[in-house]
LOBA-367707 format. One record per atom (N, C-alpha, C): atom name; y, x, z; residue number from 1. Coordinates in Angstrom, 1 decimal. Atoms other than C-alpha are relative to their C-alpha. Layout:
REM LOBA-367707
- vexke:yy:xx:zz:loba
- CA:Y:X:Z:NUM
...
//
This chain:
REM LOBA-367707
- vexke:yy:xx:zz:loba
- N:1.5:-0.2:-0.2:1
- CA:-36.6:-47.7:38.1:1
- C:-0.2:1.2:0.8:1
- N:0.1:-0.9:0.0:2
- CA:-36.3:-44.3:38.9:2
- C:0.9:0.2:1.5:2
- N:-1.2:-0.4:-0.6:3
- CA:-33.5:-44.6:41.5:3
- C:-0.8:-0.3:1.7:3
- N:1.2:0.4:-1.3:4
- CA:-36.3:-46.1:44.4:4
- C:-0.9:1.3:0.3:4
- N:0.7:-1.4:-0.3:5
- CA:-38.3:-42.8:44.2:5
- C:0.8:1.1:0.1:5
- N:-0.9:-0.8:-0.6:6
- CA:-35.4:-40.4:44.5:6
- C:0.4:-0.6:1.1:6
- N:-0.4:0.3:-1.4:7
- CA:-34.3:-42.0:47.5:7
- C:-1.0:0.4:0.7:7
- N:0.7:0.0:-0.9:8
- CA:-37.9:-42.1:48.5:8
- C:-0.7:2.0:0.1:8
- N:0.0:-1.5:-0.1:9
- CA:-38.2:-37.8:47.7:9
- C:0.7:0.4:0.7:9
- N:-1.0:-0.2:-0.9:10
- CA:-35.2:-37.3:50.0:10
- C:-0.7:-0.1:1.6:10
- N:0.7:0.6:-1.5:11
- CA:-36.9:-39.3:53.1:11
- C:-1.1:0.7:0.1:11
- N:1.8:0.3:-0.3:12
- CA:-39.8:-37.2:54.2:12
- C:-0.1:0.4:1.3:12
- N:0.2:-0.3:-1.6:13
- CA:-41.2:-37.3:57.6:13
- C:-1.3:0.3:0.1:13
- N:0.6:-0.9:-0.3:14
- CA:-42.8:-34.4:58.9:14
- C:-0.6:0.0:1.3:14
- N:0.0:-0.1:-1.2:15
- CA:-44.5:-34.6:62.5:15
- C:0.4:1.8:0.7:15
- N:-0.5:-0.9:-0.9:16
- CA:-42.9:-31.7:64.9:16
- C:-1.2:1.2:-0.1:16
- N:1.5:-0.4:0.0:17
- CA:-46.3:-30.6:66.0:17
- C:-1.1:0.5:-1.0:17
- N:1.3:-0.5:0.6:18
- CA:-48.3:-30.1:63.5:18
- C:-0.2:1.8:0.1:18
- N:0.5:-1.6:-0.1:19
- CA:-50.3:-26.5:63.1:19
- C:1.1:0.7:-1.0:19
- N:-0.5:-0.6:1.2:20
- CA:-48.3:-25.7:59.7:20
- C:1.5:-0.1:0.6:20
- N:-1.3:-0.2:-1.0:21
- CA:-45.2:-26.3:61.6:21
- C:0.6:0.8:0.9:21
- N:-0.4:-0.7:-0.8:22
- CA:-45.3:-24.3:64.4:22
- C:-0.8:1.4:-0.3:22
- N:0.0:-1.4:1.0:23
- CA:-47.1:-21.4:62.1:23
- C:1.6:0.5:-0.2:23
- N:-0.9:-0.2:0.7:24
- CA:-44.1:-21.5:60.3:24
- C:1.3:0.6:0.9:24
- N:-0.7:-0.3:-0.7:25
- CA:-42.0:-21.6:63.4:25
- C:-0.2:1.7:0.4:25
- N:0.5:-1.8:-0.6:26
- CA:-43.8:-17.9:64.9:26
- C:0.2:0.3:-0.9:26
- N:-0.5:-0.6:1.0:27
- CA:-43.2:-16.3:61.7:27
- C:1.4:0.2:-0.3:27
- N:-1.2:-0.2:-0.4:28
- CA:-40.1:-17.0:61.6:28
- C:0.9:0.7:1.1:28
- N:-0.4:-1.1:-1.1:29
- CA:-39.2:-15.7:64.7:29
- C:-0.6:1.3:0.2:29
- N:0.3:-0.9:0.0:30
- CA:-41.2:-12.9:64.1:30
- C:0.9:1.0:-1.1:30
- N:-0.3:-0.8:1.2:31
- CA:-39.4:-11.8:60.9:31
- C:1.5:0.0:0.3:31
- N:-2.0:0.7:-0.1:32
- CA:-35.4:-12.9:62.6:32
- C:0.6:1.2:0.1:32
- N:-1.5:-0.9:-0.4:33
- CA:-33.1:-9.8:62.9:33
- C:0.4:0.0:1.4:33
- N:-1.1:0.4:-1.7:34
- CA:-31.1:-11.5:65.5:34
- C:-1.4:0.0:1.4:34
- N:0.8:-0.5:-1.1:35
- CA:-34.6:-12.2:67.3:35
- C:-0.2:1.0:0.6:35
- N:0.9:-1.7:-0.1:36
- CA:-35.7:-8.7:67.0:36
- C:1.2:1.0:1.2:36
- N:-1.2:-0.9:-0.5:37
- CA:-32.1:-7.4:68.2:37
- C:0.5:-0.5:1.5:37
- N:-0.7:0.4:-1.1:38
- CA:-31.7:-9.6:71.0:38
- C:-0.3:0.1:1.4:38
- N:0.5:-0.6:-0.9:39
- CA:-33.1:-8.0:73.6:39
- C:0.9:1.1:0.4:39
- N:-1.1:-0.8:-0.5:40
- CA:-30.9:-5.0:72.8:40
- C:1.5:-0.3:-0.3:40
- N:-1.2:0.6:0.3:41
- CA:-27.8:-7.3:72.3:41
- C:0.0:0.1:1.2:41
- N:0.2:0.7:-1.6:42
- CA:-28.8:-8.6:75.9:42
- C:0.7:1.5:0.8:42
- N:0.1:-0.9:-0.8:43
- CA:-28.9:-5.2:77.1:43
- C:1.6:0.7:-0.4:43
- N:-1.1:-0.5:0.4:44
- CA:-25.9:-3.8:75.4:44
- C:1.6:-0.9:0.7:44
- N:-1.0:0.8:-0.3:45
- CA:-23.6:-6.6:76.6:45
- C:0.0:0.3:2.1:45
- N:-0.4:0.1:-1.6:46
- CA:-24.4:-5.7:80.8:46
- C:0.4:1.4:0.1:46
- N:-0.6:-1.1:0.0:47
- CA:-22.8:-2.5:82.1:47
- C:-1.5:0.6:0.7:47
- N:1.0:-1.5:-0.4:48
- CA:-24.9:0.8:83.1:48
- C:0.2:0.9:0.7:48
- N:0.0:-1.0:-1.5:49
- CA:-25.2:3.2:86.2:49
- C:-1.0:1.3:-1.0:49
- N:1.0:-1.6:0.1:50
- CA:-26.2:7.3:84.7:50
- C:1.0:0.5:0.6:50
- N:-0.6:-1.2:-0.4:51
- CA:-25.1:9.9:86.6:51
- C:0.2:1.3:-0.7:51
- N:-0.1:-1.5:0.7:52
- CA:-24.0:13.3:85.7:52
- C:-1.1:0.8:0.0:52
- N:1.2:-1.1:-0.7:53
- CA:-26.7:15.1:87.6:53
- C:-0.9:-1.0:-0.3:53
- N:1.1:0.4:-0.1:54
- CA:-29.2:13.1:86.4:54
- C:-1.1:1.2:-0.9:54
- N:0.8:-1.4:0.9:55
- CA:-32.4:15.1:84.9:55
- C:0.2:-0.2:-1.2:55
- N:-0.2:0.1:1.5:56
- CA:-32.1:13.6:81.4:56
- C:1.5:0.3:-0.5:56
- N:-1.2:-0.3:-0.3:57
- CA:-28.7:14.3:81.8:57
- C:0.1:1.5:-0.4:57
- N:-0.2:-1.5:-0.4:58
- CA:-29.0:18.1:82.5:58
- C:-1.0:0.2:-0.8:58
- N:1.0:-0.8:1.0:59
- CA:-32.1:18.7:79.8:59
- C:0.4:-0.2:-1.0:59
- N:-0.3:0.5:1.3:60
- CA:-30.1:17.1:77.2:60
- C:1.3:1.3:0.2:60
- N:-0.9:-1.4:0.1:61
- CA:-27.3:20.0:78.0:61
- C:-0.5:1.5:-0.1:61
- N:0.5:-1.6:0.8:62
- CA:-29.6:22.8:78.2:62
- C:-0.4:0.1:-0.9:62
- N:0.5:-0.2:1.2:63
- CA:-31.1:22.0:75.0:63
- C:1.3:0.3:-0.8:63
- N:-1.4:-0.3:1.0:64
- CA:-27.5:21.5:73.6:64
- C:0.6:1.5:0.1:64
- N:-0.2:-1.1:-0.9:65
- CA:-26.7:25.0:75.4:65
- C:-1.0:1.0:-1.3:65
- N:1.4:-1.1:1.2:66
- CA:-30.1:27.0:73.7:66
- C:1.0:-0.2:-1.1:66
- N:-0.5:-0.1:1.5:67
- CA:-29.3:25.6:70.1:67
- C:1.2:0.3:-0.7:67
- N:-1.4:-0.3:0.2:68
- CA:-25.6:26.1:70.2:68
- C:0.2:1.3:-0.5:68
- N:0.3:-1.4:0.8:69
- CA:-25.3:29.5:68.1:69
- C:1.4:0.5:1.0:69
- N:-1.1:-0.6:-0.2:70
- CA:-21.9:30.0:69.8:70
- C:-0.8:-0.2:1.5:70
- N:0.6:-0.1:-1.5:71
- CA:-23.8:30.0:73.5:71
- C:-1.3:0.9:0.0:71
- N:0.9:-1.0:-0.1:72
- CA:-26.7:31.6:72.1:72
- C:0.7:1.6:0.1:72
- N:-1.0:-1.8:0.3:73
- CA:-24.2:34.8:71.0:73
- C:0.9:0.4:1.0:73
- N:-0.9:-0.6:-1.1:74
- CA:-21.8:34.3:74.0:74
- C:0.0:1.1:0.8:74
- N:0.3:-1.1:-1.1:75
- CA:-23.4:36.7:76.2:75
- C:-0.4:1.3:-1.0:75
- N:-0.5:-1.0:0.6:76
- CA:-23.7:39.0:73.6:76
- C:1.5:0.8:0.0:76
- N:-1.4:-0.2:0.7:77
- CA:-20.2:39.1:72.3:77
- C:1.1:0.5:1.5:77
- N:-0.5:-0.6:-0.9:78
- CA:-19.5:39.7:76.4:78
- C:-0.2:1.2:0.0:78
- N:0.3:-1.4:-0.5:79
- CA:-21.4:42.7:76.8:79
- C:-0.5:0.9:-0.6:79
- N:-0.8:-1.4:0.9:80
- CA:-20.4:44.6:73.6:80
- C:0.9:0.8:0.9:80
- N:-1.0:-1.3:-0.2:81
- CA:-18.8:47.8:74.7:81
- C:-0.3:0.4:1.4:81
- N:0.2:-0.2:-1.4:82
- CA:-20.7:47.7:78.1:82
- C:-1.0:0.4:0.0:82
- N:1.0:0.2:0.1:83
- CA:-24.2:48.1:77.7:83
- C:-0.4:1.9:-0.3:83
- N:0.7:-1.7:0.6:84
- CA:-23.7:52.2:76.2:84
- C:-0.5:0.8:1.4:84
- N:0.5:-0.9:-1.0:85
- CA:-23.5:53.8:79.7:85
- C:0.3:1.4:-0.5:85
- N:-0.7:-1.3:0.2:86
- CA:-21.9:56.9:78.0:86
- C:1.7:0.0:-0.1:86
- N:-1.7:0.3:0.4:87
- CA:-17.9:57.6:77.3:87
- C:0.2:0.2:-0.7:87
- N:-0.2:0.2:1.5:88
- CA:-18.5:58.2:73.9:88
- C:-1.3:-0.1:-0.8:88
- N:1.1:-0.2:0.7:89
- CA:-21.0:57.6:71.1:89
- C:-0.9:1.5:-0.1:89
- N:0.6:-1.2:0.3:90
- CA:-22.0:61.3:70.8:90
- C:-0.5:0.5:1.0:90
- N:0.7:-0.8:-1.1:91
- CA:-23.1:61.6:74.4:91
- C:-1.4:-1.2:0.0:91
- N:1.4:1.1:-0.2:92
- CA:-25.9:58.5:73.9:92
- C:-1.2:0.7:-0.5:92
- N:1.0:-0.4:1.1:93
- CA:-29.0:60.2:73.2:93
- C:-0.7:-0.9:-1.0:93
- N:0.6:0.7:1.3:94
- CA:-30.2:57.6:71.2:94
- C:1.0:-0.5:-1.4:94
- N:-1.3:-0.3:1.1:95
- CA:-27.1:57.6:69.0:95
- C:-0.2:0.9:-0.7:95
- N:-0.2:-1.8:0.3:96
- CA:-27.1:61.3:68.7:96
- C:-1.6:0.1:-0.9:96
- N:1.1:-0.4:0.4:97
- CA:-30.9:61.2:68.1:97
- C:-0.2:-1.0:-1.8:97
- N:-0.1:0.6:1.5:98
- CA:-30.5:58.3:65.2:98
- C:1.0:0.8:-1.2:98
- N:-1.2:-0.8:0.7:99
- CA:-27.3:60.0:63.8:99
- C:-0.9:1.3:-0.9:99
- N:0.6:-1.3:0.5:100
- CA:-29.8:63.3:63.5:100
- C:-0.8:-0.3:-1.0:100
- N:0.9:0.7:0.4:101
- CA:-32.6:61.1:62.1:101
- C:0.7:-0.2:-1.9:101
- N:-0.4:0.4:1.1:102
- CA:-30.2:60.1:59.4:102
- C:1.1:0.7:-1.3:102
- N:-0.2:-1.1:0.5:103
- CA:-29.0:63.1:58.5:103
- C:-0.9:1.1:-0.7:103
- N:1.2:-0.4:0.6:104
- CA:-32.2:64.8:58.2:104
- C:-0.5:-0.9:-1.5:104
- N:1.0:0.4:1.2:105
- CA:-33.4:62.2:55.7:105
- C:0.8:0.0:-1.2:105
- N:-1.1:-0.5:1.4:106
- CA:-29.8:62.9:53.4:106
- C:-0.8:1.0:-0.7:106
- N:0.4:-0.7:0.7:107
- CA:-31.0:64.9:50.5:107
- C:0.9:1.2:-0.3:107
- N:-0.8:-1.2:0.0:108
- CA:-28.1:66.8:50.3:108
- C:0.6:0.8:0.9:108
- N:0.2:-0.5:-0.9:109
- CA:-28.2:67.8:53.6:109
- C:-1.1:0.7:0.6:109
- N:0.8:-1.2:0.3:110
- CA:-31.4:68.8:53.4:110
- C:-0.7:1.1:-0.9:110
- N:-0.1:-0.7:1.1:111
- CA:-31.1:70.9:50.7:111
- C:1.2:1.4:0.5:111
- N:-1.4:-1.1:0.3:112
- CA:-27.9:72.5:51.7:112
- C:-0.6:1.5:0.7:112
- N:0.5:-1.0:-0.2:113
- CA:-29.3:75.0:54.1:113
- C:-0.8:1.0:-0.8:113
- N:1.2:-0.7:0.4:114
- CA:-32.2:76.1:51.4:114
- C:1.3:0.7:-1.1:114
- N:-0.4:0.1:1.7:115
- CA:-29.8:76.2:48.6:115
- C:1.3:1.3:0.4:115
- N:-0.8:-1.1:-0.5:116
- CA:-27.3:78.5:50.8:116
- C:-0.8:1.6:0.4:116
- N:0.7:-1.3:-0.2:117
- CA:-30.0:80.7:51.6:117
- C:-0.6:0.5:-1.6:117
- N:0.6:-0.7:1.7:118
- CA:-31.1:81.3:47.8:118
- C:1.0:1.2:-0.5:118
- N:-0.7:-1.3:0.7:119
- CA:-28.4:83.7:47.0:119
- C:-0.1:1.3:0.9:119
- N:-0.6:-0.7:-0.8:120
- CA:-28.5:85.6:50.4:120
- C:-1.9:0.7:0.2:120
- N:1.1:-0.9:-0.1:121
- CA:-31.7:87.8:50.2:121
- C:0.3:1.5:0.4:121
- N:-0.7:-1.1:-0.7:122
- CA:-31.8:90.9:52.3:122
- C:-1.5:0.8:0.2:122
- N:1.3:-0.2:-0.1:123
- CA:-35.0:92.8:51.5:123
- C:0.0:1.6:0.3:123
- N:-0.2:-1.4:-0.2:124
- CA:-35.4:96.7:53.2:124
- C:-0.3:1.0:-1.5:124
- N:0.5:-1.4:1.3:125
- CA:-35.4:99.7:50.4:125
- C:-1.8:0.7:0.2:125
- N:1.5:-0.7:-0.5:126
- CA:-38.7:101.0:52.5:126
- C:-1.2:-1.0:0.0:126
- N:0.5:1.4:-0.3:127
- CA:-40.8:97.6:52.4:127
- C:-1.3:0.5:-0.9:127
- N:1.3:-0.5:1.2:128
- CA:-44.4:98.3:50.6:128
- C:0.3:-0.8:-1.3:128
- N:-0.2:0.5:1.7:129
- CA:-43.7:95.7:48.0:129
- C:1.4:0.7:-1.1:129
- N:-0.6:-0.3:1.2:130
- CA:-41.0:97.3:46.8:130
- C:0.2:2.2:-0.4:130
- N:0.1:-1.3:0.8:131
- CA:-42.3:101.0:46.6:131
- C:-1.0:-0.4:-0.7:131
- N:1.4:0.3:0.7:132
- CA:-45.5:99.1:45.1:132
- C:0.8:-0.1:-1.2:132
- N:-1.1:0.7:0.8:133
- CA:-42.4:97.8:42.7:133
- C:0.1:1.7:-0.8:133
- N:0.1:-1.3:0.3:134
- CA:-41.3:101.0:42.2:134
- C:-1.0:1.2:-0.9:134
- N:0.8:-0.8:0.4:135
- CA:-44.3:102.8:41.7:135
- C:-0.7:0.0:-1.8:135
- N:0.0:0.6:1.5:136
- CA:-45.2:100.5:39.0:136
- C:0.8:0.0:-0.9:136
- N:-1.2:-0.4:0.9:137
- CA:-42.3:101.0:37.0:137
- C:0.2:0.9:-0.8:137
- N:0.1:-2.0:0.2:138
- CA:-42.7:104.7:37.3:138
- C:-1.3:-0.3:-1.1:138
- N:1.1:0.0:0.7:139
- CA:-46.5:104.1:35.7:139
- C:0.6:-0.6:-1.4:139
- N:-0.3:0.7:1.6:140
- CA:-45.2:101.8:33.2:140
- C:1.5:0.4:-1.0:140
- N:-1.3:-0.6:0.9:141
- CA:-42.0:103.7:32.1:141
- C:-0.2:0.6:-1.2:141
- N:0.3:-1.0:1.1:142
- CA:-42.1:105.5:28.5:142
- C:0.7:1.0:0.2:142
- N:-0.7:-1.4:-0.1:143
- CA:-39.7:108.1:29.8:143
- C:-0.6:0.6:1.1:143
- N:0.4:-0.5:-0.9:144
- CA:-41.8:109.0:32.5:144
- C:-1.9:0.3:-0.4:144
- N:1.5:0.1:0.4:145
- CA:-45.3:108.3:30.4:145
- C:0.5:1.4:-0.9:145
- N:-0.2:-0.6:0.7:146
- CA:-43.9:110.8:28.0:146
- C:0.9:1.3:0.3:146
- N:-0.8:-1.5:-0.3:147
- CA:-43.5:114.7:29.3:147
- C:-0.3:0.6:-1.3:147
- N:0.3:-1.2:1.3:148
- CA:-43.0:117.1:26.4:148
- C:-0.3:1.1:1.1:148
- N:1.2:-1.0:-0.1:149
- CA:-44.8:120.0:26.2:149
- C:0.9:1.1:1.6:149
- N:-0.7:-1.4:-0.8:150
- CA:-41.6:122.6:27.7:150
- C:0.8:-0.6:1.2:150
- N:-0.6:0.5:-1.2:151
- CA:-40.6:120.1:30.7:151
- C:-1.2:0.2:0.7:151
- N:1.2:0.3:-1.1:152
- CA:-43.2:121.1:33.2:152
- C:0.5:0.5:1.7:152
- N:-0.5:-0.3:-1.6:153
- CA:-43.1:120.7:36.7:153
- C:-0.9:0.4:1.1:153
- N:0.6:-0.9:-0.3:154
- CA:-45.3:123.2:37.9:154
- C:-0.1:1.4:-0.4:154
- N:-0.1:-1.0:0.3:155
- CA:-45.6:126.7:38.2:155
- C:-0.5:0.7:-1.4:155
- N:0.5:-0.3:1.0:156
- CA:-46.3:128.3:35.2:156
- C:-1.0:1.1:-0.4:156
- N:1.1:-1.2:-0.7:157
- CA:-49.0:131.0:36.2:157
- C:-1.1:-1.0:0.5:157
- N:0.8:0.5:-1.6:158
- CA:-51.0:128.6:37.9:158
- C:-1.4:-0.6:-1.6:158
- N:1.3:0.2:0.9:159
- CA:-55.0:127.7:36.1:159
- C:0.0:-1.1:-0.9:159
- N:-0.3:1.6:0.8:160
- CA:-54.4:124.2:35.1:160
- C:1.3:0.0:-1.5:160
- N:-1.1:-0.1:1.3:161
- CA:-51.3:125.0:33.3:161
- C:-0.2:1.3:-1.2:161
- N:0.4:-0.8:0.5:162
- CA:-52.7:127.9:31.6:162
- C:-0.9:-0.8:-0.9:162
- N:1.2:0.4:1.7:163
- CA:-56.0:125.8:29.8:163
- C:0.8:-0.8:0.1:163
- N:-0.9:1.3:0.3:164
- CA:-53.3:122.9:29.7:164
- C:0.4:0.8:-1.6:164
- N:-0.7:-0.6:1.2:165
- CA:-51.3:125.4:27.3:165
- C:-1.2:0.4:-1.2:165
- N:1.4:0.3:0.8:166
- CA:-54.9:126.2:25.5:166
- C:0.1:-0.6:-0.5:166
- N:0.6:1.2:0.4:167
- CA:-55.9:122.9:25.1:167
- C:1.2:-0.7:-1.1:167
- N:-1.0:0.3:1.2:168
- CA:-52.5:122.0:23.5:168
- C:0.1:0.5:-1.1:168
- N:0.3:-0.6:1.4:169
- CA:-52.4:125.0:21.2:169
- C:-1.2:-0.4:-1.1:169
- N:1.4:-0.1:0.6:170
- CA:-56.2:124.3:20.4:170
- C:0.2:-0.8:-1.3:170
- N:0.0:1.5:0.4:171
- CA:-55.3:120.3:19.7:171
- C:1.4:0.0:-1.0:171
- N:-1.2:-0.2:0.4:172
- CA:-51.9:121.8:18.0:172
- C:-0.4:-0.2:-1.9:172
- N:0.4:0.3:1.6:173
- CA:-51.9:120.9:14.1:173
- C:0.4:1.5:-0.9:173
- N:-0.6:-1.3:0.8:174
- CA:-49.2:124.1:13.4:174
- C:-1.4:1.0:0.4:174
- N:1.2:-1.2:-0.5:175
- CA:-51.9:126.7:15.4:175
- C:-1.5:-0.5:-0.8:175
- N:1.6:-0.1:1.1:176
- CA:-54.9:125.0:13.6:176
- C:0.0:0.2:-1.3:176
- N:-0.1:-0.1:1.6:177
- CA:-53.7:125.6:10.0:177
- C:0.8:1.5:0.1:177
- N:-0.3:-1.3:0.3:178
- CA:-52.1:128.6:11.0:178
- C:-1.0:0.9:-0.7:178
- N:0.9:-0.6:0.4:179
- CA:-55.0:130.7:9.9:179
- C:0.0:-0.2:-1.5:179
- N:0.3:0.6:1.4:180
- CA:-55.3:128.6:6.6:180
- C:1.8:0.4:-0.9:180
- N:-1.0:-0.4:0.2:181
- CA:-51.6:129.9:6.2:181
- C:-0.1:1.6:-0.6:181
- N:0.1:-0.9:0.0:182
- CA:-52.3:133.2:6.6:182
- C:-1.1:0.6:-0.9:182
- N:0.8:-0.3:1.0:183
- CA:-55.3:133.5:4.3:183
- C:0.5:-0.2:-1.1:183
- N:-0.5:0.0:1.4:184
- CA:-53.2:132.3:1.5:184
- C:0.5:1.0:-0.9:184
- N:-0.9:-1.7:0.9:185
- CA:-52.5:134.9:-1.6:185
- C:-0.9:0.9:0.3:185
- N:0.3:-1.0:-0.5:186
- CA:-54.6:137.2:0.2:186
- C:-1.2:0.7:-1.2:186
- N:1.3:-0.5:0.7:187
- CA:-57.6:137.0:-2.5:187
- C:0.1:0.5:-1.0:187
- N:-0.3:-0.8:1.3:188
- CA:-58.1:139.3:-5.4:188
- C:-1.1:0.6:-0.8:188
- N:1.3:0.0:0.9:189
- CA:-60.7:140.0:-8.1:189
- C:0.3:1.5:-1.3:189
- N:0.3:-1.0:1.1:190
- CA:-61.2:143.3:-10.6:190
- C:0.4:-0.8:-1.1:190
- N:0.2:0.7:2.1:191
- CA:-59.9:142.5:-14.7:191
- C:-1.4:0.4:-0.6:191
- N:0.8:0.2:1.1:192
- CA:-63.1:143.2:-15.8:192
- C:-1.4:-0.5:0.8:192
- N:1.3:0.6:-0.5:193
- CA:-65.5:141.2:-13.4:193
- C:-0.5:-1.1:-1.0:193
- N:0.1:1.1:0.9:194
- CA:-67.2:138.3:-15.1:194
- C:0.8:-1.0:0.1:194
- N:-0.9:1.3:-0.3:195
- CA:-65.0:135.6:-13.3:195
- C:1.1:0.2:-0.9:195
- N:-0.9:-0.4:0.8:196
- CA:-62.2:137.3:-15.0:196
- C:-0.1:-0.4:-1.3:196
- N:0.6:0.6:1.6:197
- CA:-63.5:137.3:-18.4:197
- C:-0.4:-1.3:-0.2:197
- N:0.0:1.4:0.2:198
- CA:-64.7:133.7:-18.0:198
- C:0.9:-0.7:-0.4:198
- N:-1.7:0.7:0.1:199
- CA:-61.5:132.8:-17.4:199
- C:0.8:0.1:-1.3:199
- N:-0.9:-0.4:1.1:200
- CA:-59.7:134.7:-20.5:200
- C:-0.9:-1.1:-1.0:200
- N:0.4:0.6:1.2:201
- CA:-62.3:133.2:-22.9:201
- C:0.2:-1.2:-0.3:201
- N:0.0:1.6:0.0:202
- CA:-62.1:129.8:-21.7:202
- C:1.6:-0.3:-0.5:202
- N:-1.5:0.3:0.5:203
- CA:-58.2:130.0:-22.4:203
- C:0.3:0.6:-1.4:203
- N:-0.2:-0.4:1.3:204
- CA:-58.8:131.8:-25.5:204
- C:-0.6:-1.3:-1.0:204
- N:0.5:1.4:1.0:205
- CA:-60.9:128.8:-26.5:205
- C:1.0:-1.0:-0.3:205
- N:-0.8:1.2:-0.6:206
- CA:-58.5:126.2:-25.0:206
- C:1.6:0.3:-0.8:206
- N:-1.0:-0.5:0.6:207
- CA:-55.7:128.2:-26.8:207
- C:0.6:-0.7:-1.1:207
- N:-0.5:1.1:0.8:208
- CA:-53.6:125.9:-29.3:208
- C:0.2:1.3:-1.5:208
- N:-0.5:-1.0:1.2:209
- CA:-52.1:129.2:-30.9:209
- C:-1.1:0.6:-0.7:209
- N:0.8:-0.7:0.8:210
- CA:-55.5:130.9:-31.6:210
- C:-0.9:-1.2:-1.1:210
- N:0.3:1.0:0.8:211
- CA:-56.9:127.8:-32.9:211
- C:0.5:-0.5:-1.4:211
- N:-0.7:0.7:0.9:212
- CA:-54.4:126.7:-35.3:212
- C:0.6:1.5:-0.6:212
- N:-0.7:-1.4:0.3:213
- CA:-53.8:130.7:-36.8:213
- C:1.2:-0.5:-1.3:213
- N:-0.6:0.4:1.3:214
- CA:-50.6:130.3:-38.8:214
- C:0.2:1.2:-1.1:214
- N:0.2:-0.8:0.9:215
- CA:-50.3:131.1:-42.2:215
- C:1.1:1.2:-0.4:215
- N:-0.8:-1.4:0.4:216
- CA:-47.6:134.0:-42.0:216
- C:-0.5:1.1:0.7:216
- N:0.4:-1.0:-0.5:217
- CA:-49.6:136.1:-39.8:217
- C:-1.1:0.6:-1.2:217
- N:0.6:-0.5:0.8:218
- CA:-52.2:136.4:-42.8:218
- C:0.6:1.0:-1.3:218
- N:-0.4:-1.0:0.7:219
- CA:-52.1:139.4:-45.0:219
- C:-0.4:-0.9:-1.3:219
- N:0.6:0.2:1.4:220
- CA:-52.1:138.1:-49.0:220
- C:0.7:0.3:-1.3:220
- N:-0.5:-0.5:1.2:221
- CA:-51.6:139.2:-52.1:221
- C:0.4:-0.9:-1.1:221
- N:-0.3:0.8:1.2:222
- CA:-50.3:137.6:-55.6:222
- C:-1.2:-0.2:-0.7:222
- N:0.9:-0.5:1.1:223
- CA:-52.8:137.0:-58.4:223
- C:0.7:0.6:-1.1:223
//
């Protein structure tokens, strides 16, 4: 039953022409590989005339040339050791002047000079600061603030040192009590003024022995 319609699914007839047909066909050739490539298959298969010296030729070398790091540096790497123009580094002033540059900004080279001159000071004996030095010293000494009386260094006749000697005795503590020395003991009073007599009675009062008369000095008889 079935074997008449599979036969007849097999058999189909399509016309060439139609629209859906030759759609199908451009699409296809639009999407082929091999289509797409066969143009530069074509081309790849006939031979080709470039020259050396052509311009695409020679711009595709100088570019290779520029980017090349070993062409970029070649002309360097020539004209190391030519370029100084002296016969040694130390006559190039701009060597000499960097070299100085980089010495200057060492710290221990700029130091060393200051640090060599700190111990070497060289200051005249006659210089005002240092009789000002001096002088001050002198003011502030205690062996020079402090003359006794019999170190004098002036004549000793002369007016100043004369009320000087005064003024010392005056301000002197032995010469101001001297006097008070000398009056002592000196005073003396009569035994029979009243002061005298005051005196005896008050001690005759004040007396322990007359107060308390003992009894063997009393005269007495037996009964």
């Amino acid at each position: 039953y079935t074997e008449a319609w599979d036969a007849d699914k097999k058999s189909i007839h399509v016309m060439p022409d139609t629209p859906d047909i030759l759609l199908a066909r451009a699409n296809a050739a639009n999407v082929s590989k091999k289509h797409y490539q066969k143009a530069w298959d074509e081309a790849k298969a006939k031979s080709y005339d470039l020259r050396a010296d052509a311009i695409p030729i020679k711009q595709a070398k100088a570019s290779r040339d520029i980017a090349s790091e070993y062409k970029y540096k070649e002309t360097h790497e020539k004209e190391k050791g030519h370029y100084i123009g002296c016969p040694s580094a130390k006559d190039d002033p701009k060597l000499v002047l960097a070299a100085r540059a980089m010495a200057l900004q060492n710290d221990r080279l700029y130091k060393k000079a200051y640090n060599d001159s700190k111990t070497q000071i060289h200051i005249p004996v006659d210089t005002l600061s240092v009789q000002a030095a001096k002088e001050c010293q002198t003011l502030v000494s205690d062996i020079d603030y402090r003359q006794y009386l019999h170190q004098w260094t002036c004549l000793p006749d002369q007016n100043d040192v004369i009320h000087a000697r005064q003024a010392y005795d005056l301000q002197s503590d032995a010469v101001y009590k001297s006097d008070l020395e000398w009056l002592r003991g000196i005073g003396w009073l009569p035994n029979d003024s009243p002061e005298v007599k005051r005196v005896k009675n008050a001690q005759d009062l004040l007396s322990d022995n007359v107060y308390r008369t003992p009894i063997d000095s009393l005269k007495y008889t037996s009964v």
